[in-house]
C-alpha positions, 0 to 999 in steps of 0.5 A: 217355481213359477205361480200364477195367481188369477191371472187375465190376459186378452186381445182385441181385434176390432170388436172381437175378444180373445182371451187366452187366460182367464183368471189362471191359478198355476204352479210349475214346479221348480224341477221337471218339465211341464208339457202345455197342450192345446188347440191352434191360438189357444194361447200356449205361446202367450202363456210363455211370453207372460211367464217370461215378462214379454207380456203383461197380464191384463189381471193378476199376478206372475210370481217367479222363483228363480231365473227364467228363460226367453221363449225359446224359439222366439224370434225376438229375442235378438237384434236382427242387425247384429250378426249371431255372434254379435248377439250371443256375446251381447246376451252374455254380458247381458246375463253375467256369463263368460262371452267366450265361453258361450260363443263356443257352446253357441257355435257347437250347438247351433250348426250354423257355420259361416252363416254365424257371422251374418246378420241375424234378419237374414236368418231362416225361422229355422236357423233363428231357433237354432241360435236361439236353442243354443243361446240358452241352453249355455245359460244356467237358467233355473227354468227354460221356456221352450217354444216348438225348437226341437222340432226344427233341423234334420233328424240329427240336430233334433236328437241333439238338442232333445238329448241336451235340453234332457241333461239340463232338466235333471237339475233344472226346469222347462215348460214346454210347447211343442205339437210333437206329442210323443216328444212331449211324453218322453221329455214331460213329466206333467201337463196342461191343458190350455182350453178356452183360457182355462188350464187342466193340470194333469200328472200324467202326460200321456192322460193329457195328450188322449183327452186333447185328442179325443177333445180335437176329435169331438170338436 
């Protein structure tokens, strides 16, 4: 279980203020999926970053039950001089995991061939969330944070990972950012709506997903 408790996160460029949270109060549940929703720079992004310790709020407090994933999808999550292979045995001795283990499951997963072997800089944004996908999906984390990686690859490797990422929700949980709204119904159980630095939790995905439309139409 992860609670956010008045949490106040904004960024300042010049005079200009953006707040992304203001005084949030929500829990994701410890099992399932959460879909968050929003408009462009609405801070779904940051919202993950904060949950997962990369940023610090400006107010507030982050209570996280359990382990907890990297922004999937999040490109600093490894050493751009070390090669992939070099970063996921690294991540594993990291988090406690068998580095050989995880360096087959990485290697499978990922599709990444030779390119495997090369240094992490010289990676497409694409084939940096693959590596990124497959590193945490052969953790055991209580609670994934998936940034819009399923959207990357041909159509085979995203049925892969969606089919994956769905074997470890029905024991664990993620909170999930994706613009693919129909990957989001079928993935989510529950939603939010990140507007303005508010959040609307909705029970239904599909709910959430008209009433964001019909919002960005009406803007």
């Amino acid at each position: 279980m992860i609670r956010l408790i008045d949490v106040k996160k904004s960024f300042y460029s010049g005079a200009a203020k953006k707040t992304v949270a203001d005084e949030l109060n929500l829990v994701f549940p410890a099992r399932g999926a959460v879909a968050l929703i929003g408009r462009n720079g609405c801070g779904k992004s940051s919202l993950l970053k904060l949950i997962a310790g990369t940023l610090r709020p400006d107010h507030g407090e982050i209570d996280v039950r359990g382990s907890v994933s990297w922004p999937i999808g999040f490109a600093g999550s490894f050493h751009g001089d070390l090669t992939g292979r070099q970063n996921t045995r690294f991540v594993a001795r990291i988090y406690g995991v068998d580095t050989d283990a995880l360096e087959d499951f990485v290697r499978e997963v990922s599709e990444l061939g030779d390119q495997y072997f090369l240094p992490f800089r010289t990676y497409s944004s694409g084939m940096k969330a693959r590596l990124a996908f497959a590193v945490s999906m052969g953790i055991d984390f209580d609670t994934y944070l998936i940034d819009e990686v399923t959207s990357v690859g041909d159509a085979g490797f995203r049925e892969k990972s969606e089919a994956l990422l769905n074997a470890r929700l029905e024991r664990r949980a993620a909170i999930v950012v994706s613009h693919n709204l129909p990957l989001l119904e079928r993935l989510c159980d529950a939603a939010v709506i990140l507007e303005n630095g508010r959040a609307e939790w909705f029970d239904n995905v599909s709910t959430a997903i008209a009433t964001h439309r019909a919002r960005m139409k009406a803007a």
